[in-house]
TISE-692788 format. One record per residue (C-alpha): residue in three letters; y, x, z. Coordinates in steps of 0.05 Angstrom, whole numbers. Layout:
% TISE-692788
<atom res="ALA" y="Y" x="X" z="Z"/>
...
This chain:
% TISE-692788
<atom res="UNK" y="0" x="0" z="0"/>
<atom res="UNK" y="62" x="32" z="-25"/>
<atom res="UNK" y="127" x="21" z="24"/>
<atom res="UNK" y="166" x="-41" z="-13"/>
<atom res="UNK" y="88" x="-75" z="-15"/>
<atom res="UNK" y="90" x="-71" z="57"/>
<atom res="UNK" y="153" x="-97" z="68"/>
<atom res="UNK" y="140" x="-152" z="19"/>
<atom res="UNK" y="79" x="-176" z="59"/>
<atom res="UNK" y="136" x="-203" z="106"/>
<atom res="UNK" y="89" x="-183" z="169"/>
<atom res="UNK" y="123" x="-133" z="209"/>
<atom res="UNK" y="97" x="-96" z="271"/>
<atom res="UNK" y="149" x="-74" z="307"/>
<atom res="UNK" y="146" x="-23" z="378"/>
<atom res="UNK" y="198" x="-21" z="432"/>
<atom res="UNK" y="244" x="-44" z="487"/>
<atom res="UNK" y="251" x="-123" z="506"/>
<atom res="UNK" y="303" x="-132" z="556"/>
<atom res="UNK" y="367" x="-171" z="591"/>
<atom res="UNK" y="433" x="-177" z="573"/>
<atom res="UNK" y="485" x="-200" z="616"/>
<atom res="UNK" y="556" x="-208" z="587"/>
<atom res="UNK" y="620" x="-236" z="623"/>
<atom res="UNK" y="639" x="-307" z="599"/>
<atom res="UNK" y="688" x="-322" z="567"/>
<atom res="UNK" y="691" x="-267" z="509"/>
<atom res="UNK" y="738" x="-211" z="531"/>
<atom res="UNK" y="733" x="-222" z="602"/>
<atom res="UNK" y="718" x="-157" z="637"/>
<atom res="UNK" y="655" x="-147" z="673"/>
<atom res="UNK" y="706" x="-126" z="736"/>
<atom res="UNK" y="740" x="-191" z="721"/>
<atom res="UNK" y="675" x="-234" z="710"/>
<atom res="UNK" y="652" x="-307" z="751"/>
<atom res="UNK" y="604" x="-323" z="708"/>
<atom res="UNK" y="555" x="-289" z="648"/>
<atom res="UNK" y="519" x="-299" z="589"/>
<atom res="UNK" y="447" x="-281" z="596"/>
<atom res="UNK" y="405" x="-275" z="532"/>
<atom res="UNK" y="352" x="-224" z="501"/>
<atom res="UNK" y="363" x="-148" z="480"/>
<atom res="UNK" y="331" x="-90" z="466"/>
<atom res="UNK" y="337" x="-55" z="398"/>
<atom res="UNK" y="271" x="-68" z="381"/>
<atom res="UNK" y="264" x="-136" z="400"/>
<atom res="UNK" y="332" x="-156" z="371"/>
<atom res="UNK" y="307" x="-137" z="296"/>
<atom res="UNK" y="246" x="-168" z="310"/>
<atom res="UNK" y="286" x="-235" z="326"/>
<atom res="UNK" y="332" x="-225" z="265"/>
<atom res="UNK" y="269" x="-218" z="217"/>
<atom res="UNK" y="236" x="-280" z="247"/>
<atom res="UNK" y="299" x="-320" z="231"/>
<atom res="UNK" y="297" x="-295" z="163"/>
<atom res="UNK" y="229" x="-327" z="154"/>
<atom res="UNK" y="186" x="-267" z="172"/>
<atom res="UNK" y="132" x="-255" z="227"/>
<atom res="UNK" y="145" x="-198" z="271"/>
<atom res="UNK" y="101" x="-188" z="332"/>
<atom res="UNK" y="127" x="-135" z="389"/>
<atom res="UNK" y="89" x="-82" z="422"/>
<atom res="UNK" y="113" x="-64" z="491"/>
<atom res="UNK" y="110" x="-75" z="574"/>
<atom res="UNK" y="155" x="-109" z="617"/>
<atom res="UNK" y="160" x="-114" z="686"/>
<atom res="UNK" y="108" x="-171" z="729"/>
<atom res="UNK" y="170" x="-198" z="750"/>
<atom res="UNK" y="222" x="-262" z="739"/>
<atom res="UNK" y="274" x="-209" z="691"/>
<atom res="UNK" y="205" x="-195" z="649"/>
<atom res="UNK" y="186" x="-266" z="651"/>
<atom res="UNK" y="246" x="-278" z="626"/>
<atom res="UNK" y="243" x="-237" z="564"/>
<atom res="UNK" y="170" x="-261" z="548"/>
<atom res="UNK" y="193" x="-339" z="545"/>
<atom res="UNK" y="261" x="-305" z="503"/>
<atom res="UNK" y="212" x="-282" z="456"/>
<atom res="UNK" y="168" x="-341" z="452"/>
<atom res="UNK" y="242" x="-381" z="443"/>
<atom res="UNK" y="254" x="-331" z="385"/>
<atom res="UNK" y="184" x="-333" z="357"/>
<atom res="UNK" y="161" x="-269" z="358"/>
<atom res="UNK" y="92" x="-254" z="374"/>
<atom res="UNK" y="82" x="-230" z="434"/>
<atom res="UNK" y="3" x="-217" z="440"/>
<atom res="UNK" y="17" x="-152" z="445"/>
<atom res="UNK" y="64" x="-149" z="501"/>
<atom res="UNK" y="27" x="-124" z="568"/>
<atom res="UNK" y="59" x="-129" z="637"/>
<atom res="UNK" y="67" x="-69" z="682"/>
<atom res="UNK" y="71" x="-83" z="762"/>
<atom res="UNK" y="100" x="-36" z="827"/>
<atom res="UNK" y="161" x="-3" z="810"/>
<atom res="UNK" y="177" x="-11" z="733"/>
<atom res="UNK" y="230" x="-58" z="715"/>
<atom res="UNK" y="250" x="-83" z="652"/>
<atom res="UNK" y="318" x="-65" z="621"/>
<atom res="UNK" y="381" x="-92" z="638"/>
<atom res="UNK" y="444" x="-89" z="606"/>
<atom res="UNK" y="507" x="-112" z="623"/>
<atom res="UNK" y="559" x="-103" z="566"/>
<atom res="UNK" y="631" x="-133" z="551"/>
<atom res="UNK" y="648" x="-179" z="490"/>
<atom res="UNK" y="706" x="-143" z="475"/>
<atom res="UNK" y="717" x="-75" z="425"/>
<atom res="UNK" y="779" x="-45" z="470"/>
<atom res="UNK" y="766" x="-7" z="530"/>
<atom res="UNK" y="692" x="-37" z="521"/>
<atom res="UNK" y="656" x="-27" z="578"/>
<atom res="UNK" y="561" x="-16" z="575"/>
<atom res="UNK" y="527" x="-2" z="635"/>
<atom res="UNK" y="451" x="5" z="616"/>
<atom res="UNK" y="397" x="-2" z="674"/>
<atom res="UNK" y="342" x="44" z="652"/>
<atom res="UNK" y="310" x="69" z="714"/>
<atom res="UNK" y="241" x="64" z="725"/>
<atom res="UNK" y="231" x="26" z="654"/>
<atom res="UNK" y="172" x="-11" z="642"/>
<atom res="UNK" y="173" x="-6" z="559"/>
<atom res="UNK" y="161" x="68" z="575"/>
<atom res="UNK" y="101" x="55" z="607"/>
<atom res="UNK" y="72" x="30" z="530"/>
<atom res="UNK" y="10" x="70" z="538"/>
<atom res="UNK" y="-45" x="94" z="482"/>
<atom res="UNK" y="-93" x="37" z="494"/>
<atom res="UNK" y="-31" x="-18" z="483"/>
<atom res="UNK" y="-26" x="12" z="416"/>
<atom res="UNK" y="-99" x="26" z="400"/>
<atom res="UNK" y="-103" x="-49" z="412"/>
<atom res="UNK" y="-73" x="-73" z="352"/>
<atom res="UNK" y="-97" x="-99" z="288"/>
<atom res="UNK" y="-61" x="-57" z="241"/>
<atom res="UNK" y="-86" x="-81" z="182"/>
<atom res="UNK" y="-58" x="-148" z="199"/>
<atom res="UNK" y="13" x="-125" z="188"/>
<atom res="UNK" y="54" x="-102" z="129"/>
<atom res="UNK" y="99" x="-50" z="156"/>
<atom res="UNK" y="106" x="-12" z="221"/>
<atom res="UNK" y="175" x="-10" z="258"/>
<atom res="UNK" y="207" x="23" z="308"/>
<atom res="UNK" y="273" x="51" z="345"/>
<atom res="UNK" y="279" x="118" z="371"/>
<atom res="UNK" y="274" x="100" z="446"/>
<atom res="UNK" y="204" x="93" z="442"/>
<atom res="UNK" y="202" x="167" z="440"/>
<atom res="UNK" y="238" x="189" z="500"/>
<atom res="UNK" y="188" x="185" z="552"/>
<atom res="UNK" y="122" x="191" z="566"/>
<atom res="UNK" y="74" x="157" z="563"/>
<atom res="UNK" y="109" x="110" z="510"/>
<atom res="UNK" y="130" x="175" z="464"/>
<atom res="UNK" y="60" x="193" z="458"/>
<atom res="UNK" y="32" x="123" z="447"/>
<atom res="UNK" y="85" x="109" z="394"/>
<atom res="UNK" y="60" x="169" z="357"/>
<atom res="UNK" y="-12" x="142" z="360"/>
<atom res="UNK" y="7" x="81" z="326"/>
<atom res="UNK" y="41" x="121" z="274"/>
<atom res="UNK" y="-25" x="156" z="253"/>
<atom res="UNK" y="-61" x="84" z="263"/>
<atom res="UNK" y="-2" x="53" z="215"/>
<atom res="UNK" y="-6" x="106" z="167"/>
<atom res="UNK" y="-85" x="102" z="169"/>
<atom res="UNK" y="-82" x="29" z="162"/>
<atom res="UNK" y="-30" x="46" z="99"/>
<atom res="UNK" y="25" x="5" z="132"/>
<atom res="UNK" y="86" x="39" z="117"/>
<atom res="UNK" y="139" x="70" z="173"/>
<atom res="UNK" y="206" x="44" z="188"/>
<atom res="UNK" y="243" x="87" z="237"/>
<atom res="UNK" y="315" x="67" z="266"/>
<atom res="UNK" y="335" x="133" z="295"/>
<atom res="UNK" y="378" x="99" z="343"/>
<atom res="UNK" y="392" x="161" z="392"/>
<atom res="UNK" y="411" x="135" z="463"/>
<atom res="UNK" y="435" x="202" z="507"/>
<atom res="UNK" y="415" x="158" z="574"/>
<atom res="UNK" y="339" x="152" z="562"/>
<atom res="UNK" y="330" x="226" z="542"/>
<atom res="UNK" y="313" x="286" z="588"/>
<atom res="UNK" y="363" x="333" z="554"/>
<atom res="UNK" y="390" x="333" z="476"/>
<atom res="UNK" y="345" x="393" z="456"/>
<atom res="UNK" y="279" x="344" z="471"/>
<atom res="UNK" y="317" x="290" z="424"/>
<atom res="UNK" y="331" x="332" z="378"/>
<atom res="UNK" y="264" x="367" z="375"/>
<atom res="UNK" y="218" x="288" z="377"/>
<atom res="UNK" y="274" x="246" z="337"/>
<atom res="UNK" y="263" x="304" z="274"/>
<atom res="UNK" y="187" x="292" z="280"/>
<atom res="UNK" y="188" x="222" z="277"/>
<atom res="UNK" y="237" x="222" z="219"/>
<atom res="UNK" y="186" x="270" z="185"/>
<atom res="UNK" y="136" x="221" z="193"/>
<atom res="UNK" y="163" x="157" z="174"/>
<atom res="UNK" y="185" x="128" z="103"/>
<atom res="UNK" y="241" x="88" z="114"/>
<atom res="UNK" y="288" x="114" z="161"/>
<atom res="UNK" y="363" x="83" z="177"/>
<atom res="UNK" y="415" x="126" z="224"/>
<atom res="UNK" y="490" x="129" z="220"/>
<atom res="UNK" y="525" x="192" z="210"/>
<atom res="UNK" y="512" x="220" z="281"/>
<atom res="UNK" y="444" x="215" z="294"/>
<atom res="UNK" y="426" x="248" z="222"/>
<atom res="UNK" y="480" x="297" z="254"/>
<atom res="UNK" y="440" x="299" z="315"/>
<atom res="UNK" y="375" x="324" z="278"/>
<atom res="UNK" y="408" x="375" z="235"/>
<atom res="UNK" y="443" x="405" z="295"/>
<atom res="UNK" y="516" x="388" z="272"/>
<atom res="UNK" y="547" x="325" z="242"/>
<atom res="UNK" y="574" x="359" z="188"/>
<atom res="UNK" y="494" x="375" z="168"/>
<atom res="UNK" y="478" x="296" z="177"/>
<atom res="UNK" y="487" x="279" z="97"/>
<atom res="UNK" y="452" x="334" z="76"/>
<atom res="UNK" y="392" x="326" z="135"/>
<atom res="UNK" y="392" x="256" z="105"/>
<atom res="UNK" y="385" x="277" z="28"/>
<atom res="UNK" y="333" x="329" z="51"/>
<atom res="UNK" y="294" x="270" z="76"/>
<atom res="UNK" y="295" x="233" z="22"/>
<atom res="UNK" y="267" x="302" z="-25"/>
<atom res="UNK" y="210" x="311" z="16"/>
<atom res="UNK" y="180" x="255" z="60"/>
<atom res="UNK" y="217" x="190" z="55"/>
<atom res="UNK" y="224" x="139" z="2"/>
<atom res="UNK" y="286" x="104" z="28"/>
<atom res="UNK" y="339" x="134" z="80"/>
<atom res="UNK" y="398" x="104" z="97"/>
<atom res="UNK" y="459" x="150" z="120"/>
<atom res="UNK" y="508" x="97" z="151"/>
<atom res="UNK" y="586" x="123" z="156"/>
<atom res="UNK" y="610" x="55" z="206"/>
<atom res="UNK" y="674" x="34" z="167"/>
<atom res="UNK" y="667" x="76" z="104"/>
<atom res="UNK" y="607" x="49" z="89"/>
<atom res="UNK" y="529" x="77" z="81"/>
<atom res="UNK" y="495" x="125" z="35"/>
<atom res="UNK" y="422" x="101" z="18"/>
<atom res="UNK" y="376" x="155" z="-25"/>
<atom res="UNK" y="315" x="114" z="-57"/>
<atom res="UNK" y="281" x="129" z="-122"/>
<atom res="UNK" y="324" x="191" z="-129"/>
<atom res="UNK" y="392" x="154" z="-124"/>
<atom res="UNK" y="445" x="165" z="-80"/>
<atom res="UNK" y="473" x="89" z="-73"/>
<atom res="UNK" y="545" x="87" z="-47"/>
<atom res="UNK" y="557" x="11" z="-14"/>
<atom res="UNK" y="616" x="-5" z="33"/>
<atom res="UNK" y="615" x="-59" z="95"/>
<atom res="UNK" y="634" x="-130" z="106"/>
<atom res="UNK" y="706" x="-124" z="151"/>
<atom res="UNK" y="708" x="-175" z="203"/>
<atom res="UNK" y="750" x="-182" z="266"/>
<atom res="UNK" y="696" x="-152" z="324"/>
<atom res="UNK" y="688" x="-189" z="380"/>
<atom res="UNK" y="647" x="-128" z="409"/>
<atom res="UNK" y="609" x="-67" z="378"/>
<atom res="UNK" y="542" x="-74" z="400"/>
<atom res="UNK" y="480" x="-109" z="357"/>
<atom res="UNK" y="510" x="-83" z="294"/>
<atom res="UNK" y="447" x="-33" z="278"/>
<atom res="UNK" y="400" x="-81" z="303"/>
<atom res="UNK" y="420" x="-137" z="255"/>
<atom res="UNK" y="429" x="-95" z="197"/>
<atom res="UNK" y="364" x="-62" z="200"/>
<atom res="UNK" y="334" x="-139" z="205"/>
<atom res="UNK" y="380" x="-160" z="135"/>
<atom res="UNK" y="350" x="-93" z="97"/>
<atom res="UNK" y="284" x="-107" z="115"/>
<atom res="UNK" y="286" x="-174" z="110"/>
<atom res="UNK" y="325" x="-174" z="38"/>
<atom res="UNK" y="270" x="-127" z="6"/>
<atom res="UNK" y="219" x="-175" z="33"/>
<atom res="UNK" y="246" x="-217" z="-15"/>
<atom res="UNK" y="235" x="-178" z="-81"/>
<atom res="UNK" y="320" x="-154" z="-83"/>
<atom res="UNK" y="334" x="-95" z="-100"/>
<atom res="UNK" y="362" x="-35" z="-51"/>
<atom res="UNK" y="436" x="-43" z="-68"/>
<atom res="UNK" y="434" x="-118" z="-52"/>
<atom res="UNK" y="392" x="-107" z="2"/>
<atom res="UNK" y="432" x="-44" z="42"/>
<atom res="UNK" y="503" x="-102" z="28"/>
<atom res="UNK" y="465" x="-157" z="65"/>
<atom res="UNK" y="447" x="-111" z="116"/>
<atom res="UNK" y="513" x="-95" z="124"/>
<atom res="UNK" y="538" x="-172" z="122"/>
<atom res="UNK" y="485" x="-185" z="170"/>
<atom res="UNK" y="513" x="-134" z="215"/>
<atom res="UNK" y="589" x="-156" z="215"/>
<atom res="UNK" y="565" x="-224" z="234"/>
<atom res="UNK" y="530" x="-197" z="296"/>
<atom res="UNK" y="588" x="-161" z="323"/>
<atom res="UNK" y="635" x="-231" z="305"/>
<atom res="UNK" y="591" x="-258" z="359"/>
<atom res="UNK" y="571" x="-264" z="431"/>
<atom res="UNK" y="512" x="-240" z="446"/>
<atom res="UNK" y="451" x="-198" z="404"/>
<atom res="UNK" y="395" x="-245" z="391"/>
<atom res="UNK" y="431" x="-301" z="393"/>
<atom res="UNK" y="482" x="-267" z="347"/>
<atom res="UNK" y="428" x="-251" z="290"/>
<atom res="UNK" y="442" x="-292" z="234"/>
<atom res="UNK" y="389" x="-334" z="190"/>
<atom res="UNK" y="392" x="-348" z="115"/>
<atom res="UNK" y="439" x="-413" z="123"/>
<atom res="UNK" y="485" x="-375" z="170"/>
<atom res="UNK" y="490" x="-319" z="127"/>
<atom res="UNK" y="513" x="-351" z="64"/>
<atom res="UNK" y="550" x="-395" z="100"/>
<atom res="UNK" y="584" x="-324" z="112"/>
<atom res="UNK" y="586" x="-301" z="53"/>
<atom res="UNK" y="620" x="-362" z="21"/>
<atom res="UNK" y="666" x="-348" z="76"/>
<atom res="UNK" y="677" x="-273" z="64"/>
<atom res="UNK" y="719" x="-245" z="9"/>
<atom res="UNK" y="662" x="-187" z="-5"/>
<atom res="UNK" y="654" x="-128" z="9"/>
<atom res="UNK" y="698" x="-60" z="16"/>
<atom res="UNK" y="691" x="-16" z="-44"/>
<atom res="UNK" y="673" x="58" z="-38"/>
């Protein structure tokens, strides 16, 4: 199975964090400031998982979460969202399931990330050797899964399982300082996963990041797409993304909105790419409805509940006067 076969199948697998959010209510309150919240479901991983679902595709999550009410929590969020969650295992004692508590506002915006003890990284090798691969299309998965043991190994396990199953890899570097031991580790597992996996979408730091300096990122992306990748997607935030596929560099610029906050955006793009070449369109048309996809998110409150489906979106873009040209 070649990579846009996989994707096609419309069956993705997908590894990584579930979690909390909490967000002051109204929009722009400050978290200093806040009476009441908005609670609703995070994590990277989960998040895309939601957005593909409302896009029409199945997505099933492999992770732990605490044996508590915050982890009950996100396994009735996911049932809400329908994502499959047969693969989700609880974890008891000390472990607790993510929490973040993030402001719906872009100045001064304030993230404080509970990560201590944190039950996805307790994923182990028999949650992964578990799984069906066969019954999936496409692997996915954000770089957090790598930071910690026992979940880093594990999450290389079910990259040889994918790969031996022919599904193909889709990595979202997605580099988050806080769940790392020290930036040399980061640097040293996020370059091995990239090596491994065929699809891979970063923005400009994180490609940065691998190559040891951000003004290496374009380049560490183009070297990518030469030797192990088929599609790699260099994202530059308001000037737009870079995407090498089929020995094309493909230029595409973003949809401007007015941000409510900056968080989700990644997330919901990767969910609109993924989700657009499940549909047969091609990679330019694909990378802009990613990028649509992602402006809508970060219009919003909220990350799942933010994730646009097909009537939403073109109910944005009939709304949108296109996108910026690069």
């Amino acid at each position: 199975m070649n990579v846009l076969e996989g994707i096609r199948a419309r069956n993705f697998l997908v590894i990584g964090r579930v979690g909390m959010d909490l967000s002051p209510d109204p929009a722009g309150t400050r978290t200093r400031e806040a009476t009441s919240m908005m609670v609703a479901m995070g994590g990277s991983s989960a998040n895309i998982a939601a957005g593909l679902v409302k896009f029409g595709c199945k997505a099933a999550l492999v992770t732990r979460v605490s044996d508590d009410a915050v982890g009950w929590y996100c396994l009735n969020q996911l049932d809400h969202y329908g994502v499959d969650r047969s693969h989700v295992k609880t974890v008891a004692g000390e472990y607790r399931t993510s929490l973040a508590v993030y402001e719906t506002r872009v100045e001064e915006h304030q993230s404080v990330i509970y990560r201590n003890n944190a039950a996805d990284f307790q994923m182990s090798l028999a949650d992964v050797e578990a799984v069906d691969y066969a019954g999936y299309g496409a692997l996915i998965t954000a770089g957090t899964v790598f930071a910690a043991e026992p979940s880093r190994s594990a999450s290389f396990r079910a990259f040889e399982l994918a790969r031996a199953a022919g599904l193909p890899i889709i990595f979202d570097v997605d580099y988050r300082p806080y769940s790392w031991p020290s930036p040399q580790v980061a640097e040293e597992v996020l370059s091995r996963a990239g090596s491994l996996a065929d699809v891979i979408v970063g923005n400009d730091e994180e490609f940065g990041f691998m190559a040891g300096g951000i003004d290496k990122g374009l380049d560490k992306a183009r070297e990518l797409a030469g030797s192990s990748a088929a599609i790699v997607v260099y994202k530059m935030g308001p000037e737009g993304a870079v995407t090498f596929f089929d020995r094309q560099e493909i230029r595409t610029g973003i949809y401007p909105v007015e941000a409510l906050k900056p968080t989700g955006a990644g997330d919901s793009f990767m969910a609109g790419l993924l989700a657009s070449l499940s549909e047969g369109r091609d990679i330019r048309d694909a990378v802009l409805r990613g990028s649509a996809c992602a402006a809508i998110v970060v219009s919003r409150p909220g990350c799942a509940p933010a994730m646009p489906d097909a009537e939403q979106y073109e109910a944005f873009l009939t709304s949108h006067p296109g996108p910026t040209h690069v």
